[in-house]
Each structure stands twice: as C-alpha cells, then as structure tokens.
MILOVEX-131469 format. One line per field, with one value per residue (C-alpha): chain; x, z, y. Coordinates in Angstrom, 2 decimals. Example, Ala and Ser with C-alpha at 12.3 -4.5 7.8 and 13.67 -1.06 7.14 Angstrom:
REM MILOVEX-131469
chain	(A;A);
px	(12.30;13.67);
pz	(7.80;7.14);
py	(-4.50;-1.06);
//
This chain:
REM MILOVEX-131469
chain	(A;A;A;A;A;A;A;A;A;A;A;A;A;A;A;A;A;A;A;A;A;A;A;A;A;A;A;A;A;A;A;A;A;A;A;A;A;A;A;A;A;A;A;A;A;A;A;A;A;A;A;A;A;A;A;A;A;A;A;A;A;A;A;A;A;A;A;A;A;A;A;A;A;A;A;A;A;A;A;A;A;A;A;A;A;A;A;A;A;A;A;A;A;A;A;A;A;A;A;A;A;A;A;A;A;A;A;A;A;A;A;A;A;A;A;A;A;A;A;A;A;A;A;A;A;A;A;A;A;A;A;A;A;A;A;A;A;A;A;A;A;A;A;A;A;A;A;A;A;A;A;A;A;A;A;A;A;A;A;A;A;A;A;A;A;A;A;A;A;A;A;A;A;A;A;A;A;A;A;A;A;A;A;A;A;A;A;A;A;A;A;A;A;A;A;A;A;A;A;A;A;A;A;A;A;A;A;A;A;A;A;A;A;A;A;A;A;A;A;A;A;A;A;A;A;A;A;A;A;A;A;A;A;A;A;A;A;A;A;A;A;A;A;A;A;A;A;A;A;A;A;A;A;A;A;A;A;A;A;A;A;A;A;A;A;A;A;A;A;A;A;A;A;A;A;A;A;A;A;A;A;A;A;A;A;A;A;A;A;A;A;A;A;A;A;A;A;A;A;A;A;A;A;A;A;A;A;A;A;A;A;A;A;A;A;A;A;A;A;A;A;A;A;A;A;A;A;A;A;A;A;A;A;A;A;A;A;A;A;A;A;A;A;A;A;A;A;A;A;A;A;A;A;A;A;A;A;A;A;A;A;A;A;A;A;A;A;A;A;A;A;A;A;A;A;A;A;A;A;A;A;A;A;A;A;A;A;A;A;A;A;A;A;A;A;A;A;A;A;A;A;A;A;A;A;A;A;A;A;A;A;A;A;A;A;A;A;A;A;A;A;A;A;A;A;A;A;A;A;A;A;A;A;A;A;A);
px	(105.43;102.23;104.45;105.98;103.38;102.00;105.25;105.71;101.73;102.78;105.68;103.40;101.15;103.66;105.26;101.83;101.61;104.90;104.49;101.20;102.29;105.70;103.92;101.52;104.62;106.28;103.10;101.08;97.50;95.83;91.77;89.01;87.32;84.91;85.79;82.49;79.20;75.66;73.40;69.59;68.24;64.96;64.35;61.89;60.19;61.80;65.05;68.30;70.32;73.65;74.53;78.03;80.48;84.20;86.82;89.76;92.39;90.13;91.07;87.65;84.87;82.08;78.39;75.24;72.21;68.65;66.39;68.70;69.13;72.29;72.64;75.98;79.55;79.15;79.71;77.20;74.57;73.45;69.67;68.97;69.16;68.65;71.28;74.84;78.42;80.10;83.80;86.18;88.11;87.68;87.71;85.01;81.42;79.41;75.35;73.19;69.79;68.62;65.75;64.25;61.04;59.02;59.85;63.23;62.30;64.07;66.92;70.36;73.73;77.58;79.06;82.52;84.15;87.52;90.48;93.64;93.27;91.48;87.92;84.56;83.39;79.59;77.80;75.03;71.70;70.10;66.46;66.07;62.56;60.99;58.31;56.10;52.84;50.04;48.12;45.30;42.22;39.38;35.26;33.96;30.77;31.69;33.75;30.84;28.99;29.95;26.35;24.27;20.46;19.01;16.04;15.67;16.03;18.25;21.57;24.50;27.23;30.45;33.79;37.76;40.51;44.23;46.56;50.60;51.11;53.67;53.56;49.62;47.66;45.31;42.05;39.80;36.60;35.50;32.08;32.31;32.88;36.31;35.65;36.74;34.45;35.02;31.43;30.79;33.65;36.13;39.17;40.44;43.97;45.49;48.69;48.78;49.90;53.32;53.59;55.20;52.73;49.16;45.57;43.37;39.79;37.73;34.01;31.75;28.06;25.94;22.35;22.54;20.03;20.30;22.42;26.01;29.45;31.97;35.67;38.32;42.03;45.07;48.38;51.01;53.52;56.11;53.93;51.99;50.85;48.89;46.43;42.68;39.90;37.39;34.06;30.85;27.84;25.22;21.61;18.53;15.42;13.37;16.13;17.45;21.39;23.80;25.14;28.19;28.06;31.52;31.33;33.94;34.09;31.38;29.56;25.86;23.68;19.86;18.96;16.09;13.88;14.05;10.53;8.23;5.37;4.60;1.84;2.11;1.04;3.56;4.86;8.65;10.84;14.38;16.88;20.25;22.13;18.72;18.03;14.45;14.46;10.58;10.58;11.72;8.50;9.33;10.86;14.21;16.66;19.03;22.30;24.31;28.08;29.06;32.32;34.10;32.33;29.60;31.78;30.45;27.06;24.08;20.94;17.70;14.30;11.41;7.57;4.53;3.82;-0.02;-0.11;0.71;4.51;7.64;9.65;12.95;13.44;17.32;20.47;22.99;26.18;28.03;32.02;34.32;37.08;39.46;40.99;44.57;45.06;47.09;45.40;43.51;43.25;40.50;40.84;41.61;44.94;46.37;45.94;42.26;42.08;44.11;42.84;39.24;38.31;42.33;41.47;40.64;43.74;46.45;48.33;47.01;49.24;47.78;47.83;44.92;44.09;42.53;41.28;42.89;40.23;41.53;39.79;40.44;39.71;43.07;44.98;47.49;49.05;48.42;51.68;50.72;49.19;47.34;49.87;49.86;48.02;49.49;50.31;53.20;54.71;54.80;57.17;55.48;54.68;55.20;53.45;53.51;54.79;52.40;53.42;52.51;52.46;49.28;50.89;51.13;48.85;48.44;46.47;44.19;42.89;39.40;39.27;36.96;36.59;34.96;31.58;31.44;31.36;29.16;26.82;26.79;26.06;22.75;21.74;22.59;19.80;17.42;17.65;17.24;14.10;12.46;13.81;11.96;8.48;8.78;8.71;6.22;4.08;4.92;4.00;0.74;0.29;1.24;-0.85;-3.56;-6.94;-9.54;-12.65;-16.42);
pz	(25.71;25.46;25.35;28.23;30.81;29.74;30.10;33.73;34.12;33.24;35.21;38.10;37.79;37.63;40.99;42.38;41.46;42.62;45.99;46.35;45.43;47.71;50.74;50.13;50.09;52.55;55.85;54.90;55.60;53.14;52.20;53.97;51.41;52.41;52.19;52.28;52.55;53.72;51.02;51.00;53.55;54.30;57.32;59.25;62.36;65.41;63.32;63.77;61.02;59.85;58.11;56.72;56.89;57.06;56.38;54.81;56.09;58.40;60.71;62.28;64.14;62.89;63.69;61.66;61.23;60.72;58.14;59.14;62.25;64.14;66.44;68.11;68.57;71.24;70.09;73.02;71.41;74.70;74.50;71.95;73.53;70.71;68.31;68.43;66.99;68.14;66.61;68.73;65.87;64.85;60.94;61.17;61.64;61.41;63.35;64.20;65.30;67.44;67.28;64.84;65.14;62.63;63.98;63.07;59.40;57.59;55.54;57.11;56.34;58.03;58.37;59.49;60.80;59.62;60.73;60.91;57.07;56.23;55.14;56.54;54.29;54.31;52.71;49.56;51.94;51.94;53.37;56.02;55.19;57.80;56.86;59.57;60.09;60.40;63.42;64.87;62.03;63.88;62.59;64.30;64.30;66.73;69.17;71.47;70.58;68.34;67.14;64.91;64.12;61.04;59.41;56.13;52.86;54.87;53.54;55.65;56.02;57.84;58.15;58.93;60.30;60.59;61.96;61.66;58.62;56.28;52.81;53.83;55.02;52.48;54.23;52.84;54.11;54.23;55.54;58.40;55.34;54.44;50.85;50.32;49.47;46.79;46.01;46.91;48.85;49.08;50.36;52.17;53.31;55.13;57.35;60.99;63.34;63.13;59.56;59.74;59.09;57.61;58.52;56.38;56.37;54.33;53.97;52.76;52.09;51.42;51.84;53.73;52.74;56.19;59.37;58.66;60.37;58.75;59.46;57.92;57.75;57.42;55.45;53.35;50.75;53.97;55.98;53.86;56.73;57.96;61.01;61.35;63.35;65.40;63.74;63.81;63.26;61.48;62.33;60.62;63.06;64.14;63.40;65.79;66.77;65.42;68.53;68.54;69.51;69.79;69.42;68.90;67.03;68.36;70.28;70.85;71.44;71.58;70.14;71.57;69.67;72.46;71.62;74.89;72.95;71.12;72.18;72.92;69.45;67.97;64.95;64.49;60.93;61.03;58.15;57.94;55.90;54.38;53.49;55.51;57.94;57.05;59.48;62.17;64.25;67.55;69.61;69.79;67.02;68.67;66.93;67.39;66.81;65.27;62.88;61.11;58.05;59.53;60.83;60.40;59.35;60.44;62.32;61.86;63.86;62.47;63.70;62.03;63.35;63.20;59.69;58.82;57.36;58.28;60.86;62.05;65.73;66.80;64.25;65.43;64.24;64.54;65.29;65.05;68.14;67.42;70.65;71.13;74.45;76.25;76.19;79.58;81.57;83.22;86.76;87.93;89.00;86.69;89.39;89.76;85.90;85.69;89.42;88.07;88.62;89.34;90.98;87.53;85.71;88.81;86.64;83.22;81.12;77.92;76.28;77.38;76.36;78.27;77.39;77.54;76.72;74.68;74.30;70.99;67.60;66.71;65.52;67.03;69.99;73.40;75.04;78.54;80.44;83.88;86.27;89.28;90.18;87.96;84.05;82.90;79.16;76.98;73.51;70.05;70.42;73.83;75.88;79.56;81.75;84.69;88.12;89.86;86.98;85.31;81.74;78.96;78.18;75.59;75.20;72.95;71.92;72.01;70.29;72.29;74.96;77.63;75.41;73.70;76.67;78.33;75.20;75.45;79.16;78.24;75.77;77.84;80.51;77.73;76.53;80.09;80.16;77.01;78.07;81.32;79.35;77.54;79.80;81.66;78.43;77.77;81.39;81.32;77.94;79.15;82.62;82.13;82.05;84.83;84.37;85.63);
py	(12.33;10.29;7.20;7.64;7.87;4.77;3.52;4.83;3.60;0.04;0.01;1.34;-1.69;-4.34;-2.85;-2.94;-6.58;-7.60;-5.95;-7.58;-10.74;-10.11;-9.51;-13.01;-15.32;-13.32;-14.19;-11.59;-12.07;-14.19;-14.11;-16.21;-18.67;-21.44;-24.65;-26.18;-24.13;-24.87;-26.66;-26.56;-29.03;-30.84;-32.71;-33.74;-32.66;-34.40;-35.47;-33.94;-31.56;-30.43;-27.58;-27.84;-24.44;-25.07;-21.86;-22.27;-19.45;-18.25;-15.20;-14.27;-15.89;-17.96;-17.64;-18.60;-15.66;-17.26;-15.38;-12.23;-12.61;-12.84;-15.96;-15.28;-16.11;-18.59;-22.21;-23.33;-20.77;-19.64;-19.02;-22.00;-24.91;-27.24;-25.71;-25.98;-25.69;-28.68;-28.86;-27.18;-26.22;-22.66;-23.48;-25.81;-24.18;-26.78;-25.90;-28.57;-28.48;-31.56;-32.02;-30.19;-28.22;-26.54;-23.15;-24.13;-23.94;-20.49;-19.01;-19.43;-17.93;-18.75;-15.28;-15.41;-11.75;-10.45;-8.71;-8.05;-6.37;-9.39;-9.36;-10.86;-13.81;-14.76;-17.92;-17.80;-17.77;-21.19;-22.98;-25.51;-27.17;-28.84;-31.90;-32.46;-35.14;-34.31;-33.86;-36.83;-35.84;-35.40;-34.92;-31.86;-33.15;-36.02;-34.06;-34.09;-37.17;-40.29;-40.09;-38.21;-38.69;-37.33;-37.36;-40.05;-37.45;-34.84;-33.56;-34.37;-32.40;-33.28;-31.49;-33.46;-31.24;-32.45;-29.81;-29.28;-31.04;-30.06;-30.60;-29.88;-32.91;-34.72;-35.67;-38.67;-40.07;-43.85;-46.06;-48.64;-50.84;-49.54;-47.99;-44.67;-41.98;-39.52;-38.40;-33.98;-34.00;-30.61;-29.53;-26.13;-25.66;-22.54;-21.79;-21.56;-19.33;-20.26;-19.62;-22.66;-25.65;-25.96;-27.18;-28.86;-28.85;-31.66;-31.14;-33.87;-33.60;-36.88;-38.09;-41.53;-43.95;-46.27;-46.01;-45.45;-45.47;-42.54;-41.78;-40.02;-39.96;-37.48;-37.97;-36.28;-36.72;-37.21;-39.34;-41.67;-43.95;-40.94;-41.56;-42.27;-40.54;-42.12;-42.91;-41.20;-42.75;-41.36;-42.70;-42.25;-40.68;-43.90;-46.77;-48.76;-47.74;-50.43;-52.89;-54.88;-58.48;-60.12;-63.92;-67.09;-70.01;-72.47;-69.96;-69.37;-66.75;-65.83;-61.89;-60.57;-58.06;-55.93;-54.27;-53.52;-52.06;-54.94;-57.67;-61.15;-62.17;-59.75;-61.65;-60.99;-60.86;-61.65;-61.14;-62.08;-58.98;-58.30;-62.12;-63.11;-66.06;-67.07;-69.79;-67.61;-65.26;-65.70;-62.32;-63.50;-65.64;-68.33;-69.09;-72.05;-72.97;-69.31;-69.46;-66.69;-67.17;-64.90;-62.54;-58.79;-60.27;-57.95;-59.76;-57.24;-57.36;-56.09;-55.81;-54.29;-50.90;-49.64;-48.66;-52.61;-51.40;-53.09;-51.39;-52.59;-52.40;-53.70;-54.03;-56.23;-56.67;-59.74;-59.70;-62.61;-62.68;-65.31;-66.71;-67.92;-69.41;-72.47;-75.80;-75.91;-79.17;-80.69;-80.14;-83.34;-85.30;-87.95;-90.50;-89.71;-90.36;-93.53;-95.12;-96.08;-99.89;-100.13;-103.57;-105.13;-103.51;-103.84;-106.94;-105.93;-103.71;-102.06;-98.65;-96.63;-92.79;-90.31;-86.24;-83.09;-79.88;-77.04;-73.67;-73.24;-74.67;-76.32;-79.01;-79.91;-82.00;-80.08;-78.76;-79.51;-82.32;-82.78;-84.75;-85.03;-82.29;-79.77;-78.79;-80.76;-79.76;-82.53;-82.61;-83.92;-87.32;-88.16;-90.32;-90.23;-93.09;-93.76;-95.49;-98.18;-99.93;-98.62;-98.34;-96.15;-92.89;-90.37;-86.99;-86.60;-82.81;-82.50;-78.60;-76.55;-79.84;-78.01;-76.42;-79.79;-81.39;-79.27;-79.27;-83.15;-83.17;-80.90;-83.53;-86.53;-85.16;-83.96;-87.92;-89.02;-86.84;-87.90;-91.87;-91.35;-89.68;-92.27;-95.11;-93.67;-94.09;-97.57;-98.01;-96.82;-98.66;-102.01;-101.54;-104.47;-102.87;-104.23;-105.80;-105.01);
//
C-alpha cells in the first residue's frame, strides 16, 4: 500500500512537469529576466550618466524608483526634466541623467511590472555617487576687508571655508611667498543641507613676526587643481602697509619716504630686502635701468623716531611686468629720413642704414618699417629699395630705442650745460687783467 502512493506521487510530479514544460514550448508565457542590470556608478557633478537595464522576455512596463521612490512609467519622466528613458524599445530601460547634480546622488532600482500570469522582475538596488568640486575657498576674516592689523606678539587666528565638495575639500594655507604652511593648523568637515556634499573649515593660528600676505586653497581627491582664495594681509600695528610698484626692463623710478613728520635734516636708511644702502640718506632712493633680476625685491625706509630706534616708514615691493609689443616706428616718413643733404648724394649710390625703435628688449630683426608714411612688414633679411635713386637701406633694432634715446637727449643738454659753465670759466680765466 505504502508503495503505491509514492508511485501515484511520482507519477503526479512528472505530469506536473510535463504539463509545465508542454505549455512553455507550446506560447505560453515565459518569465522576465534582465538582460543587463544597473552597476554602481560614479560621476561627476555636471557630467552626464547611464544606467544600463535591458529585459529579456519582457511583458510589463519599465520604470526606475530612486532610494524607494517610484519615478513613473513615462519614458519622458514628466516632472524631471533632466532624466530620461530614451530607447523607444520597450525591452531596453536604459535612464540617463544629463546633467548630473548632486541631489541626483542615491540608490536606484529598474522595476519592471508583470502580467498576463507573468511576474514583476526588479533589479539588485545600486548607488549613483556624485563627485563634485569644491566651492571658491574663501578666509572669513577678509570677507570685509583684505587687511588685518595686529599687534607685534598677538596670536592670529584665521579660518578657510570651501563649500560643495565631494569627496570633502582639503584646505591648505600658504605666505605671499608661495610655501605652504603646515604649522597649528586643523581641519573640520561636516555635511550640508543637502545631505549631499560637505564643507570644510580650516583654522590656522600663528604669531607673525612682520607684515604678511596669507591665502588658502580648496581641492579634493576628484579635483586636484582645486581653486585659490584671495589674500589677506596681515599687518603689524605701526608698520607701513606693503605697496606694489610694477616696473619693466630699463625703467626708473624715485621712492619717496613718504614721512611728513620728519624734519629737514631727517636722515633716511634704505635697505634692499634687509641689506642697508649706507651711502644712501636722502628722503627718497632713485633706481635706474630696473631688470627682472630684482623682481619681487622689497625697498624699506626707515627714520629715527624720538627714542633714537629704527622705525620703518614705507615697504615697497618691486614687480617685474614683462612687455611684448610690435616694434614701434619713429614717426617720421621714409622720405623725410632718406631726403637729408639729398643734393650731395643725388648721383652717389651707397648702402646707408637708418633706425627703427622697439619697445622691448629683444633680438631680433623688426617686422615692420616706416615707409612712406606708414608701417610696412618686412621678411628676415630684407632690405628696402628706395626711389629716386637714393639706394639701399636696412633697419637696424635699437631695443627699447625710444628711452635710450630719450635718456641720451637728457645727457646731450646736461653736456651742453656743463660745456657752456665751462667756457664761461675759461672765459673769465683768459680775460687779461687791467692795470693801475
């Protein structure tokens, strides 16, 4: 007895089976399965992103739920403007998200509905990460003013926020001299309101010794370029505030001390990045023909104050502007160049050479030439044919022509001066002396 109804059970079974398998071949309706499912994505902010769902048998309707919630059936995604299911095949599921925000960053799942005896099919829940930079870093003590006066022994303390970064932003501070600074310096980091991103705080404490320029900057594992802040300059009670003077090659200047409290037989110090200029007391120092070589050099004043101590009055700061520009001309025609005493050349013929002025300090052969009332371009090498028979001329670059000029035209009449002094002298030397 007990062998025959598990008999009749196997036999039960292998109907079951056979039916099942029967109906399959036969059209019935067939499972969903994915063909390809959403993988865990990172992208970043402002990018665009795919997540892959394509159905193999499928029998439903596809739409994607984000962190649980449903995003509907419409492949236009009313209501999100920046996602969309573009195939217009109904196996392939595909969302994209152009561009991407951080907001955008959650779990998401394709769900695809059943029917027809077939059952709904969902995918494994997986992350969109979104990496975003980090927002301008910015000292909170120089949001009103880009300078702050202390007192010389005080404790300074400074704080750097960047905002929206994600991975978090790292914040590091640097001098007007470009070397970082690690010394008493920590780090807070907490999300925003969006959950989404992360602000970082940086607080540095220091106890500057002079006048100081201080910046930070932002960056992350996703943005290593990162971004700078603007500087703030810290500035001890009673020094001077740190000027800019921009100069280029060949220039000259004169820096005044720039003290109205002191006498008329105030003597002056002047250093040169700390190194004293003994033979220099007047109230201003006059430099000639600047070059690059003294570029971010530092000219100090300094007067006695009424307890006989050192105090320095201006800080100057000298900045090297190199200038690129087309040769410039002397403004006059070629024929007003070449016509000079053209009664004693009319039948002569010879090769004769004549000055272009360039601005700046190069080498080379100019690219344009004065003729005939305007800038002509000239290849490498070229001479230029004159009419009327007046022969052959060639530019020659004089770099910087116009200052040198200038400067030689200054000496010329200081020559002419001391010539004429001196004549007078002679004169009144050589005058024969009358007799009684």
């Amino acid at each position: 007895m007990v062998k025959l109804s598990k008999s009749m059970f196997q036999v039960i079974i292998l109907v079951l089976i056979i039916n099942v398998t029967k109906n399959t071949v036969n059209g019935g309706p067939a499972p969903q399965y994915f063909i390809s499912s959403p993988q865990n994505t990172t992208v970043t902010a402002g990018h665009h992103a795919r997540l892959s769902c394509t159905v193999g048998n499928i029998v439903g309707t596809c739409q994607w739920a984000r962190d649980g919630f449903a995003l509907g059936t419409d492949r236009n995604l009313a209501g999100y403007s920046r996602y969309l299911m573009p195939s217009h095949q109904d196996d392939i599921c595909d969302l994209t998200i152009d561009p991407v925000l951080p907001i955008d960053e959650g779990v998401y799942q394709c769900q695809v509905s059943g029917g027809h005896g077939v059952a709904p099919i969902s995918s494994a829940p997986v992350s969109l990460s979104v990496n975003s930079e980090p927002g301008q870093p910015y000292i909170v003590q120089a949001m009103e003013d880009g300078v702050m006066e202390v007192k010389e022994g005080e404790e300074v303390e400074l704080q750097c926020e960047s905002q929206g970064g994600r991975p978090p932003a790292e914040i590091q501070w640097w001098d007007g001299e470009g070397r970082r600074i690690v010394s008493d310096v920590t780090e807070h980091v907490r999300r925003m309101e969006d959950r989404k991103t992360f602000k970082t705080v940086s607080t540095l404490k220091f106890k500057p010794l002079a006048g100081q320029k201080i910046k930070c900057s932002a960056h992350n594992d996703a943005f290593s370029e990162g971004k700078v802040s603007d500087y703030l300059e810290v500035v001890l009670s009673g020094q001077p505030k740190l000027e800019l003077k921009t100069l280029e090659d060949g220039d000259s200047v004169k820096i005044f001390c720039n003290n109205e409290k002191t006498l008329g037989d105030t003597k002056f110090k002047w250093f040169i990045n700390d190194v004293e200029i003994f033979d220099e007391t007047k109230s201003f120092l006059e430099i000639q023909q600047f070059s690059k070589s003294y570029d971010k050099s530092k000219v100090k004043c300094s007067v006695k104050d009424k307890r006989n101590n050192d105090v320095v009055i201006r800080v100057v700061e000298l900045v090297y502007k190199q200038s690129i520009r087309e040769p410039k001309a002397l403004p006059k025609t070629f024929k007003e160049i070449t016509d000079r005493d053209s009664s004693k050349r009319r039948n002569k013929k010879k090769q004769t050479m004549f000055t272009c002025i360039v601005e700046e300090d190069i080498a080379v052969e100019p690219k344009y030439v004065w003729i005939d009332g305007k800038l002509s371009k000239m290849a490498t090498d070229e001479t230029v044919e004159a009419t009327d028979q007046n022969g052959k001329y060639k530019c020659k670059v004089i770099p910087r022509g116009m200052k040198k000029i200038k400067k030689m035209s200054k000496d010329f009449k200081n020559l002419n001066k001391l010539f004429k002094k001196m004549s007078k002298t002679l004169a009144e030397m050589t005058l024969p002396t009358g007799t009684n």
